[in-house]
matplotlib code that plots the C-alpha trace (Angstrom):
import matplotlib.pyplot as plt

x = [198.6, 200.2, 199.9, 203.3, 204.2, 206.4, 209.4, 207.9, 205.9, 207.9, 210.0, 208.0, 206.0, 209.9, 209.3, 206.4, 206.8, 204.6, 202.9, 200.3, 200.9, 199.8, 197.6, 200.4, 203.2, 200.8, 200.3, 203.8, 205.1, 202.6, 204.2, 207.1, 205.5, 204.3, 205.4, 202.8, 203.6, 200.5, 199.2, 197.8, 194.9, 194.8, 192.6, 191.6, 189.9, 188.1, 186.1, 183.7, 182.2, 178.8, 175.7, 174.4, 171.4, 170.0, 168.3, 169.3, 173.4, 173.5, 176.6, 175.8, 176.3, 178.4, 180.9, 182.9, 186.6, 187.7, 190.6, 188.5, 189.4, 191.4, 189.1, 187.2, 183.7, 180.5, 177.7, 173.8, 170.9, 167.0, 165.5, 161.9, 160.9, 162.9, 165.5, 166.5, 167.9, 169.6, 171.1, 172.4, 173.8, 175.8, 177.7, 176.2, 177.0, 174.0, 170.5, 167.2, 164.6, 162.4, 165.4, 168.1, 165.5, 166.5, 169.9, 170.7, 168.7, 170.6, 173.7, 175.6, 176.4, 178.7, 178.7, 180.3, 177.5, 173.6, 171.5, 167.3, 164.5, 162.2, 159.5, 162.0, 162.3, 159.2, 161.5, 164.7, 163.2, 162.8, 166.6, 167.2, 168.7, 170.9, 172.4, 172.1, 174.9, 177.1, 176.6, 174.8, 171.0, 170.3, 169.5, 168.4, 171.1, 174.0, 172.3, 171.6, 168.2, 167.0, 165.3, 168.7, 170.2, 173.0, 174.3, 174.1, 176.2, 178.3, 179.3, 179.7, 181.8, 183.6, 184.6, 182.3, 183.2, 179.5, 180.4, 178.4, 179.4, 179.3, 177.4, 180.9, 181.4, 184.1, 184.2, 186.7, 187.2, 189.4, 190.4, 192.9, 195.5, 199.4, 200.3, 198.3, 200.8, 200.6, 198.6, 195.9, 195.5, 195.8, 192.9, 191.1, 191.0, 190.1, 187.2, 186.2, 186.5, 185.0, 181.9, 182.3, 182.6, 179.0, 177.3, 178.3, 174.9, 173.6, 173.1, 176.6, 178.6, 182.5, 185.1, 183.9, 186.4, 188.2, 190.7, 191.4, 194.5, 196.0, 197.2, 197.7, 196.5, 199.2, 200.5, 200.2, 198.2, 199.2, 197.8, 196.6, 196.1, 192.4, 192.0, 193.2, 191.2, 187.9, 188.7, 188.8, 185.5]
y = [132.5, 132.5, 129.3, 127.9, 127.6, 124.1, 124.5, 122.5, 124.9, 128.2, 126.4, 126.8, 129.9, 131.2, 129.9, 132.6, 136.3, 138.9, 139.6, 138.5, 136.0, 134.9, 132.3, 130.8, 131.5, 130.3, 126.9, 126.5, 127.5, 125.1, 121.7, 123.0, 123.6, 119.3, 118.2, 115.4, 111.6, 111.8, 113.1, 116.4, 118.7, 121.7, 124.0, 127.4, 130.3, 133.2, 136.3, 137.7, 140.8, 139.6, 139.4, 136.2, 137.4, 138.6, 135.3, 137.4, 137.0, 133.6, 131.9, 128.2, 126.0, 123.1, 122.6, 119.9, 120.5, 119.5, 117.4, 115.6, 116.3, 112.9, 112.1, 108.8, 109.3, 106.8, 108.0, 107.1, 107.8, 107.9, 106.8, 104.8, 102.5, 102.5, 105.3, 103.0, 100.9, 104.1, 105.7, 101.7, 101.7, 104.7, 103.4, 104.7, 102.9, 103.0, 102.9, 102.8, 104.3, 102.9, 100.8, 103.4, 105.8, 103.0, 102.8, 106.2, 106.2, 103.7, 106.1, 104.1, 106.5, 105.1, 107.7, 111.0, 112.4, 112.0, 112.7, 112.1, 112.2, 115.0, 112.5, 111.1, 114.4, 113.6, 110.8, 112.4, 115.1, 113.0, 112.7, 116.4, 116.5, 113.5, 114.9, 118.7, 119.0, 116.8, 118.7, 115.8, 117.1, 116.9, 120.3, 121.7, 124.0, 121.9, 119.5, 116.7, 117.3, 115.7, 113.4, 113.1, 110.5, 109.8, 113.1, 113.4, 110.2, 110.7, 114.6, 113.3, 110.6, 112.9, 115.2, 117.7, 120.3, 121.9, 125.5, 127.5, 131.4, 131.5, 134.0, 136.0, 135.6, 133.2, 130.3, 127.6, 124.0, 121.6, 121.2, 118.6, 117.3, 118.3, 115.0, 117.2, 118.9, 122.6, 122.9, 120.5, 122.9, 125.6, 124.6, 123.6, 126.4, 128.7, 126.7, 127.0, 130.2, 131.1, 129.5, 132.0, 134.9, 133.8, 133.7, 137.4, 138.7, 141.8, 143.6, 142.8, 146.5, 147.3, 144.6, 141.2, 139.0, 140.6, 138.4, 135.0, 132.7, 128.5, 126.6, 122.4, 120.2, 121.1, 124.2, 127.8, 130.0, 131.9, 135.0, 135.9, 138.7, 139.4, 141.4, 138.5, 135.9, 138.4, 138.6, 134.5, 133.6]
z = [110.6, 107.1, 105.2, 104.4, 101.1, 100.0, 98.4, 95.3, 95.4, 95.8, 93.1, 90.4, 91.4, 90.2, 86.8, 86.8, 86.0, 87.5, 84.4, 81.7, 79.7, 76.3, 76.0, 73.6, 76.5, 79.3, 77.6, 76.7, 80.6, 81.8, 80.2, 82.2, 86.2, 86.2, 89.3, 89.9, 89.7, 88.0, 84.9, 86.0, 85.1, 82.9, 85.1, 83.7, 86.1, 85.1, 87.4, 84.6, 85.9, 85.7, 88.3, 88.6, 90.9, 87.9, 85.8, 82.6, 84.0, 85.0, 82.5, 82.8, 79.2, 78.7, 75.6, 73.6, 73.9, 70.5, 72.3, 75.1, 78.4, 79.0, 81.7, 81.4, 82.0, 83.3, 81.8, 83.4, 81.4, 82.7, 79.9, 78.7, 75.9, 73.0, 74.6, 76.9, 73.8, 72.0, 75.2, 75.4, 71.4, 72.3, 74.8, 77.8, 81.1, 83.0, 81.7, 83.8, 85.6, 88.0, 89.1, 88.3, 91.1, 93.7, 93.1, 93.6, 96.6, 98.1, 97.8, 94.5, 92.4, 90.0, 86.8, 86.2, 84.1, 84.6, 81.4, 81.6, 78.9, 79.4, 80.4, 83.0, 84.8, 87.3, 88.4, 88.7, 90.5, 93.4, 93.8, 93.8, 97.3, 96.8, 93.2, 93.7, 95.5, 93.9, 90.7, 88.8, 88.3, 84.3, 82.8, 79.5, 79.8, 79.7, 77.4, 79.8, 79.6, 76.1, 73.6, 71.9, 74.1, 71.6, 70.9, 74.7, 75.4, 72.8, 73.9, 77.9, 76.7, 74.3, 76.3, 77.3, 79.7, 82.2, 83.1, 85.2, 87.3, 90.7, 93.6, 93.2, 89.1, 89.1, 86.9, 86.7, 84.7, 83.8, 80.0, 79.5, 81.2, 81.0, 79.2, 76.0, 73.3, 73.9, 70.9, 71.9, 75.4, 73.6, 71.1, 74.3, 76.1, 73.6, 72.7, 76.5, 76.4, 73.4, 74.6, 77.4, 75.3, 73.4, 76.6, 77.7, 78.7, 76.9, 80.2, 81.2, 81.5, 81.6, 81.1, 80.9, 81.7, 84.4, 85.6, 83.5, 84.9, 83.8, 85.9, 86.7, 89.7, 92.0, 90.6, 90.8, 88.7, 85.3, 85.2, 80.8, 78.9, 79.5, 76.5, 74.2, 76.2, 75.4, 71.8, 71.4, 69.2]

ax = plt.figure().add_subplot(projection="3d")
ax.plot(x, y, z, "-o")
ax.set_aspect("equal")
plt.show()
């Protein structure tokens, strides 16, 4: 059964040629597909023609949009001793341990973004069912994993972005929201995506990126120029 399509919807997939678009076009058509009574994401997807079976070709990272995301974001920290106290000066929400263990266990997760100590890890490790699949395990990776709290705290809160490919190589994120000037999206994405680009995997053959595409919350999708989106640094 074919899905039916709204007419908000078929309205502005008219605004949309069948082509790719600059990033520079792409940002500037997407002030003009908001249809939302609220203020709606930027999303960006990308298919990179990578295998993530292979340890060597799993693209996970996090970056700091240089415009924030526009999200506000609760930030928990599992932290000891005199961490507790930094992760607490730079403005994080939630500090604990022991008591931050039960909380969690008792289902209230109020934060966005969890970071840990390294010497926390044996205790967050016992909540890896409960925050595995809601995307919330701390990880070296994506920098949530640390002795750093305050760079840590101060990147979640600052608008840092996780990223990480999946089974079938496709990637997506939000990075902004429409209410941004095109040249804050713009400087968004690219930063996203040039984090992207760094990660490309030596062993990674053909064309990277292969398919890269913008859209909002309740938009459609505009497809870009791959070959410009692979030569962002």
């Amino acid at each position: 059964m074919a899905k039916k399509v709204s007419k908000r919807f078929k309205a502005l997939s008219e605004k949309i040629e069948d082509r790719d678009y600059s990033l520079a076009e792409g940002c500037s058509l997407l002030k003009g597909l908001q249809s939302a009574k609220f203020d709606e994401s930027v999303e960006v997807a990308l298919n990179l023609n990578v295998d993530p079976r292979h340890a060597d070709q799993m693209i996970r990272g996090a970056v700091v949009l240089p415009n924030g995301t526009g999200k506000t974001v609760r930030v928990a920290v599992f932290a000891k001793g005199a961490k507790v106290d930094e992760a607490k000066a730079a403005g994080a929400d939630i500090v604990g341990n022991d008591d931050l263990v039960e909380t969690v266990q008792a289902g209230n997760i109020d934060f966005d973004v969890l970071i840990a100590t390294p010497d926390c890890m044996g205790l967050v490790g016992k909540l890896g069912r409960i925050l595995g699949p809601k995307g919330l395990m701390p990880n070296p990776k994506t920098g949530t994993v640390t002795m750093d709290v305050t760079k840590a705290v101060n990147d979640a809160k600052g608008g840092q972005v996780a990223y990480r490919v999946d089974k079938k190589g496709n990637m997506q994120a939000a990075v902004g929201k429409v209410s941004f000037s095109e040249e804050a999206i713009k400087e968004n994405i690219e930063a996203f995506v040039a984090a992207i680009n760094k990660a490309k995997p030596s062993t990674a053959k053909g064309k990277y990126i292969t398919t890269a595409a913008v859209s909002l919350t309740m938009s459609p999708s505009i497809n870009l120029d791959t070959l410009e989106i692979m030569d962002i640094k």
